[in-house]
N, C-alpha and C positions, 0 to 999 in steps of 0.2 A: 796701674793695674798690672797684674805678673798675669804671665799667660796660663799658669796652673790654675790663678782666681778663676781666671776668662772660660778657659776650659769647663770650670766644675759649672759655671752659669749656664754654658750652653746645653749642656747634657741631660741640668734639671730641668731646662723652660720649655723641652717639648711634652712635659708630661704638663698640660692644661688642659682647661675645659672643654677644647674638641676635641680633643685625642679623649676626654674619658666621655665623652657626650657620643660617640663616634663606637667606642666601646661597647656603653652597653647598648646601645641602639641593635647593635649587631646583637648581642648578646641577646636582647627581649624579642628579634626576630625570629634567630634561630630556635628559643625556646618555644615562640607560636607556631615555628614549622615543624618543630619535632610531635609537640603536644599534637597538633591538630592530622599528623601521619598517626602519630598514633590511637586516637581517638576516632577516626573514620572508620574502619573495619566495626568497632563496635557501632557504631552511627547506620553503615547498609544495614547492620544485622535488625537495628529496630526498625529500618524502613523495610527488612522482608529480601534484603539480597545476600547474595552469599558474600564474602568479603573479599575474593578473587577476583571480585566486579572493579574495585578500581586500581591495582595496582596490577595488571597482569606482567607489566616490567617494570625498570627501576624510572620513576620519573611521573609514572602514570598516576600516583595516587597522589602530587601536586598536580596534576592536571585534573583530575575530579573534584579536588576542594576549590580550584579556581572556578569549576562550571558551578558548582553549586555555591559559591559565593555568590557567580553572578546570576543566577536563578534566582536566589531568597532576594536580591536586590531588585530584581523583574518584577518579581512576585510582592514586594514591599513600594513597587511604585520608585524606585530609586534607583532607577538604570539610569535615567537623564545623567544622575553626575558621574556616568564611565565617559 
């Protein structure tokens, strides 16, 4: 085996299944973090608050969809599995 072959093998064999499983995993996280930042402001608005309620700095409006996850999981009997 010539070390160019050698070379081109190793360059391809990190693009596999965990490197793309690893991908979009990340990729369909961040899409439910963006969606669900952006979907809350309209969410207080139908529960009656104004939408300054959960984001008053940068970080705050992942900490309200965390409480209110784990709320509807209280509220649904399914705290036991936090």
């Amino acid at each position: 085996m010539s070390a160019a072959s050698g070379t081109a093998s190793i360059s391809s064999s990190w693009h596999n299944r965990t490197v793309i499983g690893a991908g979009v995993t990340s990729f369909l996280a961040d899409v439910g973090y963006e969606s669900a930042t952006a979907i809350l402001p309209n969410f207080l608005l139908l529960l009656g608050l104004p939408p300054d309620v959960a984001a008053p700095r940068r970080g705050g409006a992942l900490r309200a969809i965390v409480l209110l996850a784990i709320s509807a999981l209280a509220v649904a009997g399914l705290a036991r599995y936090l």
